[in-house]
C-alpha positions in Angstrom: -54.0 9.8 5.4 -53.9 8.3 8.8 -52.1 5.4 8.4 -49.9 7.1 5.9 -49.1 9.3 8.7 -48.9 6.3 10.7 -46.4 4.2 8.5 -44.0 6.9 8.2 -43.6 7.4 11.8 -43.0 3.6 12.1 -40.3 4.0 9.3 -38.4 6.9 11.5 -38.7 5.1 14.3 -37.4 2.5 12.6 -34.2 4.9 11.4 -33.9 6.1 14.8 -33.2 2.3 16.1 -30.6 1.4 13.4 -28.7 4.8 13.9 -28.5 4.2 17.8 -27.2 0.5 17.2 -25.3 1.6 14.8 -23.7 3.6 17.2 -25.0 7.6 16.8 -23.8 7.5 14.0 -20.2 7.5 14.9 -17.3 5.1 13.7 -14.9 3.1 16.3 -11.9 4.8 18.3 -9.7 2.6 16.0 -11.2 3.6 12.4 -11.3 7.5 14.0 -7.6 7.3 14.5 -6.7 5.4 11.1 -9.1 8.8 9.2 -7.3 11.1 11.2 -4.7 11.4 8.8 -7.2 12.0 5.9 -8.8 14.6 7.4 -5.1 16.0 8.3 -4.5 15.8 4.5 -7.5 17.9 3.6 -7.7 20.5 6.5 -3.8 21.7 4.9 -5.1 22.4 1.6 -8.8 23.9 2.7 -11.1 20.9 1.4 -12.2 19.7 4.7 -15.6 19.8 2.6 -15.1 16.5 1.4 -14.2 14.6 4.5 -17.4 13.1 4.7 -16.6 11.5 0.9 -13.4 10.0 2.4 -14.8 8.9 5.3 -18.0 7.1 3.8 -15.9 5.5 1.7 -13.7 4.0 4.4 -10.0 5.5 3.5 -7.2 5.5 5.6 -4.1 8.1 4.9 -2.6 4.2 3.0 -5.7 3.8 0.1 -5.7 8.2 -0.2 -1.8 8.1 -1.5 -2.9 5.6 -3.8 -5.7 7.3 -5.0 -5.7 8.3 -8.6 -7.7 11.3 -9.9 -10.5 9.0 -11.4 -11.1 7.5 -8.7 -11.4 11.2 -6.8 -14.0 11.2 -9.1 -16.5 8.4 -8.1 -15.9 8.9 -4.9 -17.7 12.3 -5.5 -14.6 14.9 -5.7 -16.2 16.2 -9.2 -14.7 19.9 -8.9 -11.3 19.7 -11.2 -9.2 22.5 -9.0 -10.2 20.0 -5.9 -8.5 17.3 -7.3 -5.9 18.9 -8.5 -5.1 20.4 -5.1 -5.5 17.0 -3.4 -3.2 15.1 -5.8 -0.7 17.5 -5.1 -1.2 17.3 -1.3 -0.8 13.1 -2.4 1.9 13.6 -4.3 3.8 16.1 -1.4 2.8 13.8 1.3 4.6 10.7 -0.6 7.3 12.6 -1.1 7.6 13.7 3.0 7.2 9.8 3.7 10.1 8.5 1.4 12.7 11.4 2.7 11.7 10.1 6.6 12.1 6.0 5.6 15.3 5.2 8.0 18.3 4.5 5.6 20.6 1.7 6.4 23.2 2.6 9.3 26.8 2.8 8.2 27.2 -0.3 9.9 25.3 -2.4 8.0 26.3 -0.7 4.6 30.6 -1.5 5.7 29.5 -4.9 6.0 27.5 -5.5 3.1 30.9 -4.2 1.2 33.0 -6.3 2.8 30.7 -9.0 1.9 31.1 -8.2 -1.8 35.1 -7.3 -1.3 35.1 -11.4 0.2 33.0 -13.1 -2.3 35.0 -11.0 -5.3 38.5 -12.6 -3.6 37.2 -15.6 -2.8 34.6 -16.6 -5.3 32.3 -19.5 -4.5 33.8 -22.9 -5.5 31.5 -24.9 -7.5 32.9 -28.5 -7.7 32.3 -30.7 -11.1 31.0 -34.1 -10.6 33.8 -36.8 -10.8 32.5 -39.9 -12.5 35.9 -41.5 -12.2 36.1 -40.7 -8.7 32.3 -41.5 -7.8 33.1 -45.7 -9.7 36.1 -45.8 -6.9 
């Protein structure tokens, strides 16, 4: 009983020194800022239950909008109205990105048409080989 007792305190200090150079427990300033986002995403929609899920398995707001709902699945959202909240919150959040993508300034659109306008008036001349003139 003894060294049972012993053997197990060896095995939690042995868990104590992996968690502390592991860090506490507690990821990088730069892998905190790219799950920010995620746990953004599920604070609007009430599931911030499940940020542990998202942040074990290392997502960042990029792999979340790609997530489909199978995947939700294995990574341990099992709870159908969850999912279907969060791939609406994917599917809203997509939508936000696209309508904020910067659209091509006037500038550039005048002259890509006048591109087009030139090359319709002057088309590109492709010249035929000339045996007769090549012998010469």
């Amino acid at each position: 009983n003894t060294q049972s007792s012993a053997a197990n305190g060896m095995l939690e200090v042995s868990g104590l020194i992996d968690y502390i150079e592991k860090g506490f427990g507690r990821k990088s300033k730069r892998q905190d800022a790219a799950f920010r986002p995620v746990q953004d995403l599920l604070e609007r929609i009430g599931l911030e239950k499940y940020e542990g899920l998202f942040e074990e398995a290392d997502f960042d707001l990029e792999s979340l909008l790609n997530i489909t709902e199978k995947e939700l699945v294995e990574v341990g959202v099992t709870a159908l109205g969850a999912r279907k909240r969060i791939m609406a919150e994917v599917e809203k959040t997509k939508m936000q990105q696209n309508q904020q993508k910067p659209q091509h300034e006037p500038q550039q659109l005048r002259y890509a048409e006048q591109h087009q306008e030139y090359q319709e008036q002057y088309p590109p001349v492709l010249h035929n080989y000339d045996e007769r003139a090549a012998r010469s």
